[in-house]
C-alpha positions in Angstrom: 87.9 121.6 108.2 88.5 121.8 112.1 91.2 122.7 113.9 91.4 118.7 115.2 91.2 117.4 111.3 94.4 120.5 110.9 96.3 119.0 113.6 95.3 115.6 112.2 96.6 116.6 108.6 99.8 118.3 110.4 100.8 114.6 112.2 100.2 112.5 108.7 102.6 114.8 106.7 105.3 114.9 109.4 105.2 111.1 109.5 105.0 110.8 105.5 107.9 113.4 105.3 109.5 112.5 107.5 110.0 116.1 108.7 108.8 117.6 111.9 108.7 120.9 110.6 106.1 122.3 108.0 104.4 125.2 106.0 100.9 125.3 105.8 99.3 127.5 103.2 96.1 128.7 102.0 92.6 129.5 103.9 93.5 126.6 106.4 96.5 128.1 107.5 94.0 130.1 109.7 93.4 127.7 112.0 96.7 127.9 113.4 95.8 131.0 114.7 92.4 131.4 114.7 90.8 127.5 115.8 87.1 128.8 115.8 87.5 130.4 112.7 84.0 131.2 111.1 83.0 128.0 108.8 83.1 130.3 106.2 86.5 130.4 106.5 86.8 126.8 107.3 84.7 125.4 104.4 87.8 124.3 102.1 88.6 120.4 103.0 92.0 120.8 101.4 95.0 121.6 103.2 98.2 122.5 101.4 101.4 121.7 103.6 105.1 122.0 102.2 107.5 119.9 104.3 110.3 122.6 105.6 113.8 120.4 105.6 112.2 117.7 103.0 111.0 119.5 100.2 111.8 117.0 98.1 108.9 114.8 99.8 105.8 117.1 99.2 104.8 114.7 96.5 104.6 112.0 99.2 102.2 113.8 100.8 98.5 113.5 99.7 
């Protein structure tokens, strides 16, 4: 995953949550901070996001 498909991620689960805050776990969580991460680091294509103030919407979220 790429810091662009992240940020891509990041937009779809505000707009499915409805929330424009989120937690992002997990290897990708890296990319926030680090954007040219090694691939090694970047080889999972799974990003796990927890809306913040809409919890009860992570299942919207695939």
């Amino acid at each position: 995953m790429t810091r662009d498909q992240l940020e891509h991620a990041i937009r779809a689960a505000c707009d499915v949550s409805n929330d424009t805050e989120l937690w992002i776990f997990g290897s990708q969580a890296l990319l926030g901070e680090f954007p040219d991460a090694p691939e090694s680091l970047r080889a999972s294509i799974e990003v796990d996001i927890q809306p913040k103030n809409r919890p009860e919407t992570v299942d919207a979220i695939d």
